[in-house]
C-alpha positions as CSV (number, residue, x, y, z in Angstrom):
1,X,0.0,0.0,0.0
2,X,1.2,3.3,-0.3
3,X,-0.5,7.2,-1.0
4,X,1.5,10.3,-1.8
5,X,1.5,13.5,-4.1
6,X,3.3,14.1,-7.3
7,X,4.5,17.1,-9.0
8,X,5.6,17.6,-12.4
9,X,6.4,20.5,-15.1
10,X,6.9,20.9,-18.6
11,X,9.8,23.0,-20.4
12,X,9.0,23.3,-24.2
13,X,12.1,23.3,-26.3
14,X,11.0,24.0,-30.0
15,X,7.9,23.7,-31.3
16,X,7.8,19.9,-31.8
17,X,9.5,18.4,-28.1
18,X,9.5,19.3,-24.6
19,X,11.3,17.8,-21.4
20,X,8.9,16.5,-18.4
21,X,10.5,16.6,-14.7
22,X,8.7,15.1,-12.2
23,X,8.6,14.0,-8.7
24,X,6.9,12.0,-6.5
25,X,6.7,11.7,-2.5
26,X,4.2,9.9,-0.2
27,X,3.9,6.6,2.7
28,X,5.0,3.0,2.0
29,X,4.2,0.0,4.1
30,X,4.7,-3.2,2.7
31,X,5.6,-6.9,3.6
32,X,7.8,-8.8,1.8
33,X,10.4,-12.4,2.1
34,X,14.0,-13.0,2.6
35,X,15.8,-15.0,1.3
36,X,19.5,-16.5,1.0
37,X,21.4,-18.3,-1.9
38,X,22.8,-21.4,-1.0
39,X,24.6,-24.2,-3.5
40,X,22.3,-22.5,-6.3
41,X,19.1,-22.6,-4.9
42,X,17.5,-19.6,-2.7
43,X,15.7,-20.7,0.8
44,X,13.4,-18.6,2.4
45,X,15.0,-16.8,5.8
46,X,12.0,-14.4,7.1
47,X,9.1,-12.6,6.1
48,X,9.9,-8.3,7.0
49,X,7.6,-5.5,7.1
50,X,8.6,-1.9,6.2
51,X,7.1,1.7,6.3
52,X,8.7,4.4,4.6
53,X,8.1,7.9,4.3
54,X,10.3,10.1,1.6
55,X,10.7,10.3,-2.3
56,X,8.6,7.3,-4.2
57,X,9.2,8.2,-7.7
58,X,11.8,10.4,-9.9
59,X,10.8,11.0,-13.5
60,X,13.0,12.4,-16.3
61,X,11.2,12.2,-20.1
62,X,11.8,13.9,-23.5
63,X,8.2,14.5,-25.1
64,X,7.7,14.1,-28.5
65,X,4.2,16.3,-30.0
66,X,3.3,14.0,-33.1
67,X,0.0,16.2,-33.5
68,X,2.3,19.8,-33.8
69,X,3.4,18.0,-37.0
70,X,0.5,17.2,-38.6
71,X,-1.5,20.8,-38.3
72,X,-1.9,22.7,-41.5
73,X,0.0,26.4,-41.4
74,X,-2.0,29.7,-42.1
75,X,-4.2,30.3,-45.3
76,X,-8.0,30.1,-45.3
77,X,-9.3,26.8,-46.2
């Protein structure tokens, strides 16, 4: 389970791309199992639980507008 807010922003750069920043914080408490490798085979050690509160997502993307290239320039149709 976990809840938390994002925030993100666009920076245009040209008329056909832009670069998206975005970041995400919130709660996260979840279970999950240990376990430890031994002669090639993994064997289950413990099941742990953990809550966390901080940064839950960073995102970095390069935004290509497909529409901006396909719209017809000036003139009266």
């Amino acid at each position: 389970m976990f809840a938390g807010a994002s925030y993100g922003y666009l920076f245009p750069v040209g008329n056909y791309f832009s670069f998206e920043a975005g970041i995400g914080i919130g709660y996260l408490n979840t279970t999950y199992d240990e376990y430890l490798p031994v002669n090639k085979d993994y064997v289950y050690q413990q099941t742990s639980k953990i809550n966390y509160i901080g940064p839950l997502k960073l995102k970095f993307a390069w935004v290509w507008h497909i529409g901006r290239c396909l719209e017809k320039k000036g003139g009266n149709a």
